[in-house]
C-alpha positions in Angstrom: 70.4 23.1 20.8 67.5 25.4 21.3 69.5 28.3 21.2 71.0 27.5 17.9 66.9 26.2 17.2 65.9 29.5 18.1 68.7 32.0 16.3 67.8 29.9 13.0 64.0 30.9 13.3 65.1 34.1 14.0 67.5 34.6 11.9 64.8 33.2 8.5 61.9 35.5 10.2 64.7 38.6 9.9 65.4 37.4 6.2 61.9 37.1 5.0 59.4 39.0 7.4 57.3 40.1 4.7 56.4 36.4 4.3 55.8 35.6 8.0 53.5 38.6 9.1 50.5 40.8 7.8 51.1 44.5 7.5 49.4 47.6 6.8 50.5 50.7 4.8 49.1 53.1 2.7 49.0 52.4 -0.9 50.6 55.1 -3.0 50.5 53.7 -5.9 48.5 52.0 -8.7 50.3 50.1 -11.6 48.0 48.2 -12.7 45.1 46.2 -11.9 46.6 43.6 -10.1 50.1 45.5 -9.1 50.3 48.0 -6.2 52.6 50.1 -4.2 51.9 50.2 -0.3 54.2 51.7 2.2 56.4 49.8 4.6 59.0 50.0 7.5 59.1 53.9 5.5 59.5 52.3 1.6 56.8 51.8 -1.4 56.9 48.0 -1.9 55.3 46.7 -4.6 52.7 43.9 -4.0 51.0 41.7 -7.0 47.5 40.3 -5.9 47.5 37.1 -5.2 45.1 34.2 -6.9 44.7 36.7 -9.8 45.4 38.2 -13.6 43.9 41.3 -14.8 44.1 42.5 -17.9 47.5 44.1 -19.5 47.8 47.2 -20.4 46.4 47.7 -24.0 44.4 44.9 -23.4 40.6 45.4 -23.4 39.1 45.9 -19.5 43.0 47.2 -18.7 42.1 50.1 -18.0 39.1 49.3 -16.0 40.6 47.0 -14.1 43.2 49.9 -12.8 40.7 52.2 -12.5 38.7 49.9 -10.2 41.9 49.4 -8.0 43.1 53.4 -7.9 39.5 53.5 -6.7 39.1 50.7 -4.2 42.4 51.1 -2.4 44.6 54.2 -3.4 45.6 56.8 -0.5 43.6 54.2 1.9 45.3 52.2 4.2 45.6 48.2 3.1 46.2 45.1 5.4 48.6 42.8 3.4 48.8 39.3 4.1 51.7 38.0 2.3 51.8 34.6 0.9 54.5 34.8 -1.1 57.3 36.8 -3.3 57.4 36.1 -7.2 60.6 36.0 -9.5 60.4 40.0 -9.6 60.9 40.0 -6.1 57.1 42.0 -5.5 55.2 40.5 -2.3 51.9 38.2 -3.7 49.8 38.6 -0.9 46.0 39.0 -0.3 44.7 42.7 -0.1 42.1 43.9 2.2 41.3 47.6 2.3 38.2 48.6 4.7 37.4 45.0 5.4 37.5 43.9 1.8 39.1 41.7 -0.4 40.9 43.6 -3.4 41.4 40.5 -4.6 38.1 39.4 -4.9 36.0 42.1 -5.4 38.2 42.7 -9.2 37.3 38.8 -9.9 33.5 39.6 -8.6 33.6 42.9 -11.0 34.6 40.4 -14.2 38.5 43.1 -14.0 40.5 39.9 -13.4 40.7 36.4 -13.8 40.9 33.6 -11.1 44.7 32.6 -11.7 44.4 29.1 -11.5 47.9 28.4 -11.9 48.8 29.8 -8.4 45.7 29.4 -6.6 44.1 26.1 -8.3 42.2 25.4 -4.5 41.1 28.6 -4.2 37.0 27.6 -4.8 36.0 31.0 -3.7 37.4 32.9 -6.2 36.5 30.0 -8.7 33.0 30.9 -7.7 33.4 34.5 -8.3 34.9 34.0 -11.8 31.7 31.8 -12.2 29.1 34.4 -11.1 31.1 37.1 -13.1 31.2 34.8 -16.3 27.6 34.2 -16.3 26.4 37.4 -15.4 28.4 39.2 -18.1 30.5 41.4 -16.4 33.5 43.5 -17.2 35.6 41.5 -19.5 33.4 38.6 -19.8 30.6 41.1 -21.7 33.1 40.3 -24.7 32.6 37.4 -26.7 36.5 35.9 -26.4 38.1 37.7 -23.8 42.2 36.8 -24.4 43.7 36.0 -21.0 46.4 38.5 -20.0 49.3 35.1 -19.7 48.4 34.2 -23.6 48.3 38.1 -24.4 51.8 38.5 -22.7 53.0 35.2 -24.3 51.8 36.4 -27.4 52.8 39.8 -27.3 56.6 38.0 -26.1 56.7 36.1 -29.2 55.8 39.0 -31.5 58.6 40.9 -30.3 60.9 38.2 -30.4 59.9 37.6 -34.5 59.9 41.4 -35.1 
């Protein structure tokens, strides 16, 4: 019984270890605010920030938002702590480089939004949204900033009519 206990574990941790352990890589890549490539057992694999939406691209603060995560993490070494994979199969983990949160510092910047619909008990980043809202930063210096899930739905259904 514990053998067959054990080869199960094993066997789940040897079919999803990017969900089961942190890991650090160098990030090659940038493809978007929220969207980067860090290398792993020798591969670029592409990790989405967890707990957050930046702007799209074409979207106002877009290209901020990249900017301020080519800057923060690219060609530096990042310590990924997955906590999950989404339907494109990327890793959606939290993002440290140098001791800080990626994550957190593009929500402190006003480059992203708290994504309440995965992380709805995540207060801190509530808080940082908060902060950022009041103190007019980044995309919340514009009067009606368009979240990037209604610009994407939006932009869905105007290809879809076209």
């Amino acid at each position: 019984m514990k053998k067959t206990a054990f080869a199960l574990i094993f066997a789940a941790l040897l079919a999803f270890p990017v969900l089961t352990l942190a890991w650090s890589g160098m990030v090659v890549a940038v493809h978007d605010g929220d969207t980067i490539s860090v290398m792993h057992f020798g591969m670029a694999e592409k990790v989405r920030l967890f707990g957050i939406d930046c702007p799209e691209h074409g979207q106002d603060f877009g290209a901020k938002a990249k900017e301020f995560t080519a800057d923060f993490a690219f060609g530096k070494v990042a310590e990924i702590l997955p906590v999950d994979r989404d339907e494109y199969g990327r890793v959606v983990a939290w993002v440290n480089v140098e001791g800080k949160s990626l994550n957190k510092e593009l929500v402190r910047a006003g480059l992203a939004w708290w994504y309440r619909r995965y992380a709805e008990d995540n207060l801190e980043l509530m808080d940082l949204e908060v902060e950022a809202r009041k103190n007019k930063l980044g995309l919340w210096s514009q009067p009606n900033p368009v979240p990037p899930w209604k610009f994407r739905r939006d932009n869905q259904r105007k290809a879809w009519t076209e």
